[in-house]
C-alpha positions as a printed NumPy array, in Angstrom:
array([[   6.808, -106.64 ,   81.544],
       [   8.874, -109.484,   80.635],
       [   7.907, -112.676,   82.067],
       [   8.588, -116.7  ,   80.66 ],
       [   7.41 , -116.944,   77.022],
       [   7.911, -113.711,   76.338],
       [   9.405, -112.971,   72.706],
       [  12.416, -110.613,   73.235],
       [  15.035, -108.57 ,   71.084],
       [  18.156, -108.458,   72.705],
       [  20.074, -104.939,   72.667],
       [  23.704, -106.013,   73.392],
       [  25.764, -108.758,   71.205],
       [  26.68 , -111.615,   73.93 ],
       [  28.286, -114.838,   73.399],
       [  28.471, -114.682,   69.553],
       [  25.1  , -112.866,   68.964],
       [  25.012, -109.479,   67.65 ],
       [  22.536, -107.364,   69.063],
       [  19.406, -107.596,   67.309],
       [  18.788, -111.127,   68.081],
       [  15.301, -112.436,   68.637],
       [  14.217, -115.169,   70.901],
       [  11.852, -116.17 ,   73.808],
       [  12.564, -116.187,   78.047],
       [  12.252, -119.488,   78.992],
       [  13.472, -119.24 ,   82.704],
       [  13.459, -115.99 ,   85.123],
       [  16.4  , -115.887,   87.867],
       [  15.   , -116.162,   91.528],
       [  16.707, -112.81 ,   91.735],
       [  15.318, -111.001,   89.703],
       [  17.926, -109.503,   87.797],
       [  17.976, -111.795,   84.843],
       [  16.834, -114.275,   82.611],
       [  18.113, -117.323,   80.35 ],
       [  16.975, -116.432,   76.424],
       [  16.253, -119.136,   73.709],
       [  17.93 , -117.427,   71.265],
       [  16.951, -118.134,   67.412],
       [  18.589, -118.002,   64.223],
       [  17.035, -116.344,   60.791],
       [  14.464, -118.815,   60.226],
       [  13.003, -118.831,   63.969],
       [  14.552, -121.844,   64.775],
       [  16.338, -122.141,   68.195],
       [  20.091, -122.696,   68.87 ],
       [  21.49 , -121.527,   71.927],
       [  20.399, -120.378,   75.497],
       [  22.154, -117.454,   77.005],
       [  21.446, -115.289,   80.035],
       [  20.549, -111.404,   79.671],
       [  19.764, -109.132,   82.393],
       [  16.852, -106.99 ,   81.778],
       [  17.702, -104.13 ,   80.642],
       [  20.053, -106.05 ,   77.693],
       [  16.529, -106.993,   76.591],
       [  13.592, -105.629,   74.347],
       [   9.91 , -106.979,   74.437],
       [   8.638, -107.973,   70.663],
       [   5.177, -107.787,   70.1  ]])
């Protein structure tokens, strides 16, 4: 279940980012349908924060 902090892969390219992209939720939508992404570059470090809905995203262990 995704849930704040969790380390996601996203599976759509959005806002610049190809799908692919890896990055942590830092903020879940009061309804429920999405969630704003800290998105990170190569090297893990982050750059941008964009909003997915669920099912554009992909839990990383």
């Amino acid at each position: 279940m995704i849930e704040e902090y969790t380390k996601v892969k996203t599976l759509v390219a959005k806002e610049g980012f190809p799908a692919g992209t890896v990055g942590v939720v830092v903020s879940l939508y009061s309804n429920g349908l999405a969630c704003e992404v800290e998105v990170w570059d190569d090297t893990d470090y982050p750059v941008d924060v964009v909003t997915y809905t669920f099912d554009e995203l992909e839990e990383v262990e």
